[in-house]
C-alpha positions as CSV (number, residue, x, y, z in Angstrom):
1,X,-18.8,-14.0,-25.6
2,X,-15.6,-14.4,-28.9
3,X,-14.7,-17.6,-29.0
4,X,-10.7,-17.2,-27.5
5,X,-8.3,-17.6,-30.2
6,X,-5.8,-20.5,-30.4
7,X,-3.1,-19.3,-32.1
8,X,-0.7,-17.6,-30.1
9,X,-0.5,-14.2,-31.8
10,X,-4.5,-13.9,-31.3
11,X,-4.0,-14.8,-27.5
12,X,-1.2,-11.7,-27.1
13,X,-3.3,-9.4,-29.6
14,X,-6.0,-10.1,-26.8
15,X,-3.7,-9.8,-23.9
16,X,-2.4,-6.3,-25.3
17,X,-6.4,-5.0,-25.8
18,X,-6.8,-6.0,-22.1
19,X,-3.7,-3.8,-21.3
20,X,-5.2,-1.0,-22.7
21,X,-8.7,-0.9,-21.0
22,X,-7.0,-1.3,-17.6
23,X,-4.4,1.7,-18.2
24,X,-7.9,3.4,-19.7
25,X,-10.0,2.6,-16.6
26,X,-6.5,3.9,-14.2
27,X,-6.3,7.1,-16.2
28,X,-10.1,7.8,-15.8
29,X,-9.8,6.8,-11.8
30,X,-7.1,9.0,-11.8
31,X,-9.1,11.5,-13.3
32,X,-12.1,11.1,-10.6
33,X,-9.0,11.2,-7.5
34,X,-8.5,14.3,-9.1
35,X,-11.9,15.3,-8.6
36,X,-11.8,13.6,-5.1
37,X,-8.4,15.9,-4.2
38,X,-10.0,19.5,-5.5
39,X,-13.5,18.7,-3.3
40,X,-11.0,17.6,-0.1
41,X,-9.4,21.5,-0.9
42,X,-13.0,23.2,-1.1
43,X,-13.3,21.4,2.4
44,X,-10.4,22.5,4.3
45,X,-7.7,20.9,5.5
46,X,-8.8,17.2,4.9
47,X,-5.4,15.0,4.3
48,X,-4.5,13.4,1.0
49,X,-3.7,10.1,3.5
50,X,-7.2,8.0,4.6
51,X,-6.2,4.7,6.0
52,X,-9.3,4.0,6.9
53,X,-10.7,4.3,3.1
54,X,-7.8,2.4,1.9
55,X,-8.5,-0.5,4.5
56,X,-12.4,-0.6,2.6
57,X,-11.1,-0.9,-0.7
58,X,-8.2,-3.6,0.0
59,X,-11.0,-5.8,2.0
60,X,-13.5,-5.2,-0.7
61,X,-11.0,-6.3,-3.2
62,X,-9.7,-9.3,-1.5
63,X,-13.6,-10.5,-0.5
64,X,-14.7,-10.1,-4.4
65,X,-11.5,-11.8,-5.5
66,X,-11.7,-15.0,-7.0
67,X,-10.3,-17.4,-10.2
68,X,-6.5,-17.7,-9.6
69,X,-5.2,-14.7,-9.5
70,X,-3.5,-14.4,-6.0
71,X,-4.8,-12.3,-3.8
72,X,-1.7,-10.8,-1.9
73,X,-0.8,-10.0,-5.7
74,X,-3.9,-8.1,-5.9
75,X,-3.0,-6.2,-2.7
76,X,0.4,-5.1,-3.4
77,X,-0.8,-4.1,-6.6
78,X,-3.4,-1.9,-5.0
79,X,-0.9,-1.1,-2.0
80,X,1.2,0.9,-5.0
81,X,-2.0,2.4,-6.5
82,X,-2.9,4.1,-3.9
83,X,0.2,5.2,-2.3
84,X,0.2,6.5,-6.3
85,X,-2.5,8.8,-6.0
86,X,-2.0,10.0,-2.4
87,X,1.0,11.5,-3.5
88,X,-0.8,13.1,-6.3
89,X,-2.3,14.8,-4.3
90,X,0.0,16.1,-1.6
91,X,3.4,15.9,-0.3
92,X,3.8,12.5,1.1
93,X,6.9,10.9,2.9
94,X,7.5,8.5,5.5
95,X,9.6,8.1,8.1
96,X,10.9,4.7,9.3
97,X,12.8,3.4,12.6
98,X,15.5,1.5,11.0
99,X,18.1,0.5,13.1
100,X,21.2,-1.9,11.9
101,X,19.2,-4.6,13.5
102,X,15.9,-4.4,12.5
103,X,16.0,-3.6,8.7
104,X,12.4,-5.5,8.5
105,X,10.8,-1.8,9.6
106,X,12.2,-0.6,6.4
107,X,10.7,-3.2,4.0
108,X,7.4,-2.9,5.8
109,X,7.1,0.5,5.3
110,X,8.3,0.4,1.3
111,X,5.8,-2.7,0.7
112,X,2.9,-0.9,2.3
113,X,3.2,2.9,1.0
114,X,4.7,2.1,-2.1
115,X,8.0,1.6,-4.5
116,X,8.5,5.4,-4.7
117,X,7.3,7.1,-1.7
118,X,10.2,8.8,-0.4
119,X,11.3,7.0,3.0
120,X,13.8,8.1,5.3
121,X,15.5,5.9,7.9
122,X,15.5,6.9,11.5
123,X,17.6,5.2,13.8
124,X,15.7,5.8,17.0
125,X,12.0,6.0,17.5
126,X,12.3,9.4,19.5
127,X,13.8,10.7,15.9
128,X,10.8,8.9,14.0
129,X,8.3,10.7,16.3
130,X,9.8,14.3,15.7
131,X,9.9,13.8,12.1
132,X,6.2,12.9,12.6
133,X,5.6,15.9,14.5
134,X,7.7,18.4,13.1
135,X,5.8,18.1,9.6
136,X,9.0,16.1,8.0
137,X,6.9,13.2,7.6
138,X,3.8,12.1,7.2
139,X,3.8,9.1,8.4
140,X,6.1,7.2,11.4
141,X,7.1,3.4,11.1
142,X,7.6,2.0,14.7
143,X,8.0,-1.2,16.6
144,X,4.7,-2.9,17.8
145,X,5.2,-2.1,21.7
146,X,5.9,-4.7,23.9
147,X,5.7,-5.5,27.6
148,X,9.5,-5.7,28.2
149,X,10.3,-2.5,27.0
150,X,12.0,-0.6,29.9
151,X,11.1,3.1,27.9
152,X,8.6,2.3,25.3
153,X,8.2,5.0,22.7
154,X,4.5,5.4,23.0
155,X,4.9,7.1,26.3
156,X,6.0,10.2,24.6
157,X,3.2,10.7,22.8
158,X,1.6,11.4,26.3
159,X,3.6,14.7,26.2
160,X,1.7,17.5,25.4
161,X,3.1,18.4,22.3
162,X,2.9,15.5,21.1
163,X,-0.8,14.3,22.4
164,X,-2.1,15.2,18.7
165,X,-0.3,12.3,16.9
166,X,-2.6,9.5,15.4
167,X,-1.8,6.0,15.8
168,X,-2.7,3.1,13.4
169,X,-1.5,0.0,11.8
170,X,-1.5,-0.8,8.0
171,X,-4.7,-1.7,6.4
172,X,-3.3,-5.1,4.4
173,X,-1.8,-7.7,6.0
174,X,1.0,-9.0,7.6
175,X,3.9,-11.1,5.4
176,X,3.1,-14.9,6.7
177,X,6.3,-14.6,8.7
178,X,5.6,-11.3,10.6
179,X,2.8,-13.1,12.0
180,X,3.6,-14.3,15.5
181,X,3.0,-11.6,18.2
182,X,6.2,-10.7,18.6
183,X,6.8,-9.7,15.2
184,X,4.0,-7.5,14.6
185,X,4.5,-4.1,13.3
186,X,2.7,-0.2,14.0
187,X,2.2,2.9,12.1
188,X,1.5,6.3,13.6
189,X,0.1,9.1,11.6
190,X,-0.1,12.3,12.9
191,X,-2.2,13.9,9.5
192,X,-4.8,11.3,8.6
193,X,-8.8,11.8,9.8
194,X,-9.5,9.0,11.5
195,X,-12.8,7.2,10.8
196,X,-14.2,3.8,11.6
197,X,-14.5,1.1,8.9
198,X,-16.3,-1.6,10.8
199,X,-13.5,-3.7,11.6
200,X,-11.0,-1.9,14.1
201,X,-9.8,-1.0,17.2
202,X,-8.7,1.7,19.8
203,X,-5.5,2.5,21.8
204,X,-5.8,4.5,24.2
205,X,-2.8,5.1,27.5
206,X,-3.3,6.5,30.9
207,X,-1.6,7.8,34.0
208,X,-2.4,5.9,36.8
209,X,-1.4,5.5,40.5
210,X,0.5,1.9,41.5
211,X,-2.4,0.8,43.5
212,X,-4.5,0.1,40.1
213,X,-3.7,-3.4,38.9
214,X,-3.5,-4.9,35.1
215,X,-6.6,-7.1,36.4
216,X,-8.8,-4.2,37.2
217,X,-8.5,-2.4,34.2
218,X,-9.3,-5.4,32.0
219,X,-12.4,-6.1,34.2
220,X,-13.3,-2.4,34.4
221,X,-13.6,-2.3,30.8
222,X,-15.1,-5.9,30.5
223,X,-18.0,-4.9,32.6
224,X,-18.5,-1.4,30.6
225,X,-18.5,-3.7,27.7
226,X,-15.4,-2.9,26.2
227,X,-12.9,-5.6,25.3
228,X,-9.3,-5.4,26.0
229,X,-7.3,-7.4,23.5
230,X,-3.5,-5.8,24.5
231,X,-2.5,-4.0,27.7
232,X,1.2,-3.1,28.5
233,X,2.3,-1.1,31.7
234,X,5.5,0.9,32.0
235,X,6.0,2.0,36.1
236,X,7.9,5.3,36.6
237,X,8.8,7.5,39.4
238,X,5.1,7.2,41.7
239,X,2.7,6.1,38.9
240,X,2.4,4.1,36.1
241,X,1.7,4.4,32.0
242,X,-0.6,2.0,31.1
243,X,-1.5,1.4,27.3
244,X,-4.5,-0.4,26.4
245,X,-5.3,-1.5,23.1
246,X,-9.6,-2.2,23.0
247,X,-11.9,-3.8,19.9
248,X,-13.6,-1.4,18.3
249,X,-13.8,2.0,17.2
250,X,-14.3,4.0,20.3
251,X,-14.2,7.7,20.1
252,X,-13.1,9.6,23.3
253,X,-16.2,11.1,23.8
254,X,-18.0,7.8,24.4
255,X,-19.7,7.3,27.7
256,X,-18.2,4.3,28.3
257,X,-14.7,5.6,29.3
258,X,-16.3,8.7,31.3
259,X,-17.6,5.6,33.2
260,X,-14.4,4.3,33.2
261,X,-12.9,7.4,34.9
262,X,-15.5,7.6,37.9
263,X,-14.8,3.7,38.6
264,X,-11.6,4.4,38.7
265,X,-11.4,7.8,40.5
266,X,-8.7,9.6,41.6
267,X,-6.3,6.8,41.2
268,X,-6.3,7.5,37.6
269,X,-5.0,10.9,37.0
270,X,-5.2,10.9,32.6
271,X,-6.4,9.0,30.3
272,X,-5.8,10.0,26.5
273,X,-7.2,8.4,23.2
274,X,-4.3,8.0,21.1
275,X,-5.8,6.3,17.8
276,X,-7.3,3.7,16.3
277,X,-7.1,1.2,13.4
278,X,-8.6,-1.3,10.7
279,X,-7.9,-4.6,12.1
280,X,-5.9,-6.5,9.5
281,X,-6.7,-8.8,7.2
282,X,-5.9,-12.4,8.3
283,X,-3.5,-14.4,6.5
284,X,-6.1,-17.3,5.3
285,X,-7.5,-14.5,3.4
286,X,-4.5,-15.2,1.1
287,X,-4.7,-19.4,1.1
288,X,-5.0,-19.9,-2.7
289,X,-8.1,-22.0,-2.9
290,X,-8.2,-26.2,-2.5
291,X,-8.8,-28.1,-5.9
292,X,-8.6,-31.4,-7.0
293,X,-5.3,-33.2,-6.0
294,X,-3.3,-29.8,-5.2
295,X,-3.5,-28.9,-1.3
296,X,-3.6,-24.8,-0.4
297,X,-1.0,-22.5,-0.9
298,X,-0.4,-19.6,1.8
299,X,0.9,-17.2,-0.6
300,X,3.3,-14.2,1.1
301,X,1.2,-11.0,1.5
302,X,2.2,-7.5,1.3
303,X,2.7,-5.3,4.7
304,X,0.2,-5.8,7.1
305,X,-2.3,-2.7,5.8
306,X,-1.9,-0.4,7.2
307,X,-0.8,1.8,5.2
């Protein structure tokens, strides 16, 4: 290894060298997402948009990270990157629920898919879902539900036009202050393949008669083995929408929910798979390291990937 120079015009002829390899080594993976983009064409109709790969590269990243470079600085960088090349290769635009009072949606969506994605603001999540659906958009920003919503959104994606839409969160992680429960944030896609990436987990909603408690269902899928980490219930008319949020990738043809469906009979009239996604990376991923006399940093993180 050179000995590091100690005048300061060797350090920034050094510093400038570096520059160049890195906007090298971009332009050749650029080249190779090129490559990527033509093969995905030869295939069919496989979308430029793969949360699930982007969720593997900003875990690898952040797990190989190390020396003092910050890690939600690593993210973001990657977060623009690849929001970069996705729109390389397709038509790419987002749209966002952003009323007057809740403009956080907005910065969520522009940390996460990038400075110059195009982003248009909805101000109803009925308008967000059309845009989704209609092709105007490729991606919907929404609120995390919650059980006090009276009409949550999510219940129209049991409609049957709108049964094909995707649902995932971003890939990164949540700013240190989006953290608390009530604060968390949700992404449909309605384009993207979905495909497991070791570390996710599954929503799915049903139609259910009144009879068929919030207790049974978490005990139903407990004993199939499946783990229920969110449920929320919106009662209409003679039945009830339940949605259920489960660890794991679990695609709707495993045997566990037809299972699920005999135990539960004729009391439950539908059950739909509406997505799944990479489970976010926790904020201690991003405490700087402890050394000698200084105490850890929680640095603030990009949008909670996922894009």
């Amino acid at each position: 290894m050179s000995e590091i120079p100690s005048d300061l015009e060797g350090l920034r002829q050094r510093i400038d060298e570096i520059d160049d390899r890195l906007q090298d080594l971009l332009i050749e993976r650029l080249e190779i997402v090129a490559n990527v983009a033509a093969h995905k064409r030869g295939k069919g109709a496989i979308a430029a948009h793969q949360p699930a790969r982007e969720a593997e590269i900003i875990r690898r990243l952040v797990q190989r990270s190390k020396g003092g470079f910050p890690a939600a600085t690593l993210v973001r960088m990657w977060r623009e990157m690849l929001s970069a090349t996705v729109r390389l290769q397709s038509s790419f635009a987002v749209a966002v629920y952003a009323p007057p009072q809740a403009p956080g949606y907005w910065d969520l969506a522009r940390d996460h898919y990038g400075s110059h994605t195009p982003i248009v603001p909805y101000r109803s999540t009925s308008q967000v879902i059309g845009a989704v659906m209609d092709g105007q958009a490729a991606v919907g920003v929404l609120p995390m539900p919650a059980e006090d919503d009276r009409d949550p959104w999510w219940r129209q994606l049991l409609s049957t036009r709108r049964q094909r839409a995707a649902y995932h969160r971003p890939p990164a992680v949540r700013r240190a202050r989006q953290c608390s429960p009530g604060r968390r944030r949700c992404v449909g896609d309605r384009r993207g393949t979905e495909q497991p990436t070791g570390q996710d987990r599954t929503f799915f909603a049903t139609e259910n008669a009144p009879d068929i408690s919030r207790g049974r269902i978490v005990s139903t899928l407990s004993e199939l083995g499946l783990s229920c980490t969110y449920i929320a219930l919106c009662e209409h008319a003679d039945s009830i929408n339940t949605l259920i949020e489960v660890d794991g990738f679990v695609p709707i043809g495993d045997p566990r929910l037809d299972r699920f469906r005999a135990q539960l009979g004729k009391s439950l009239s539908r059950l739909l798979r509406l997505g799944s996604y990479a489970v976010p990376l926790a904020p201690a991923a991003f405490s700087a390291p402890k050394t000698a006399g200084r105490a850890s940093v929680m640095t603030q993180a990009t949008a909670d990937a996922k894009g």
